[in-house]
N, C-alpha and C positions, 0 to 999 in steps of 0.2 A: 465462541465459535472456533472452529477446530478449521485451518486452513491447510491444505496442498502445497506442495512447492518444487517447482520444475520450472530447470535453468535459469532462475533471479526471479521467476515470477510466483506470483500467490494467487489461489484460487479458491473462491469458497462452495459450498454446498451444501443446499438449501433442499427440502423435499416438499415435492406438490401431491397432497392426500387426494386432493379432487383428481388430477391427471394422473396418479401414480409414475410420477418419475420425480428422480434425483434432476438437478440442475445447478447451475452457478456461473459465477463471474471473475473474470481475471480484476483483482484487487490493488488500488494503490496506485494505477493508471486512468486516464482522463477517458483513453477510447476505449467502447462498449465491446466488448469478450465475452461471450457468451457460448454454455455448454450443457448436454445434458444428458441420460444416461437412465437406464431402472437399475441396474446395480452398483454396487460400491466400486465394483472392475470396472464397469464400462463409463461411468465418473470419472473415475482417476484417468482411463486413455481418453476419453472425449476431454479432457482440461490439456493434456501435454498435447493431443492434438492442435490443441488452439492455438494454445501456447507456439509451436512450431509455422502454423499458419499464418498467426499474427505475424510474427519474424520474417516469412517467408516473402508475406505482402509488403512489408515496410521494403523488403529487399526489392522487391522486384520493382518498385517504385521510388526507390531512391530516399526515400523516409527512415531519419531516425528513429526508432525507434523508444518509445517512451519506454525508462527505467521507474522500477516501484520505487516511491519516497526520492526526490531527486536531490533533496535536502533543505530544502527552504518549505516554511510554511508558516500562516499566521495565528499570532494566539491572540483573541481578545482576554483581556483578563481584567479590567475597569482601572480605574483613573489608579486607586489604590496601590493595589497590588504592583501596576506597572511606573510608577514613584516609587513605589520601597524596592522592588527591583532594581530600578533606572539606578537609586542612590546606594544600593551594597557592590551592585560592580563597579561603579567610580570610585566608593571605601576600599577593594578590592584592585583598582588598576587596572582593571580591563573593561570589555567593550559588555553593552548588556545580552547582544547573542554570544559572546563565550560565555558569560555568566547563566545564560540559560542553557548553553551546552553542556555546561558542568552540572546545574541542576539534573537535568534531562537523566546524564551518564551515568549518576550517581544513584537517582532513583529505580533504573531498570536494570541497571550495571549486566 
């Protein structure tokens, strides 16, 4: 899926056959952002409007604003995997999330 992007945020777009419009959601954030459009033009300004909206409201209300990927987040990965993890970053000298950071960096570089 092919995403938007205006001032840090991400926004996808999705199409309703039944309703004939374009729509979508600001991505990567907890609160619901929603937007929608029948053209690809009026998509892309209905999402930077939101986008600014969204902003506008956090402001007006004294709210930080939620940033996309804040930087933590959880893997389950089974008992396994996260043993042979746990024991190459202690082989390694460092902690098992820099060892997953370096996995992470390396594979999307």
């Amino acid at each position: 899926m092919k995403l938007m992007q205006y001032r840090g945020y991400y926004g996808s777009i999705e199409a309703s056959v039944e309703d004939a419009v374009l729509h979508g959601k600001l991505e990567f954030i907890n609160a619901l952002v929603t937007y929608e459009g029948e053209t690809v033009k009026e998509i892309r300004r209905a999402f930077e409007d939101a986008v600014d909206d969204y902003l506008a409201y956090c402001s007006e209300r004294g709210y930080e604003p939620e940033i996309p990927c804040k930087g933590a987040f959880n893997v389950r990965v089974g008992h396994k995997t996260h043993l042979k993890a746990a024991l190459a970053a202690r082989e390694k000298g460092i902690s098992l999330n820099e060892f997953v950071r370096r996995s992470i960096e390396g594979s999307v570089g």
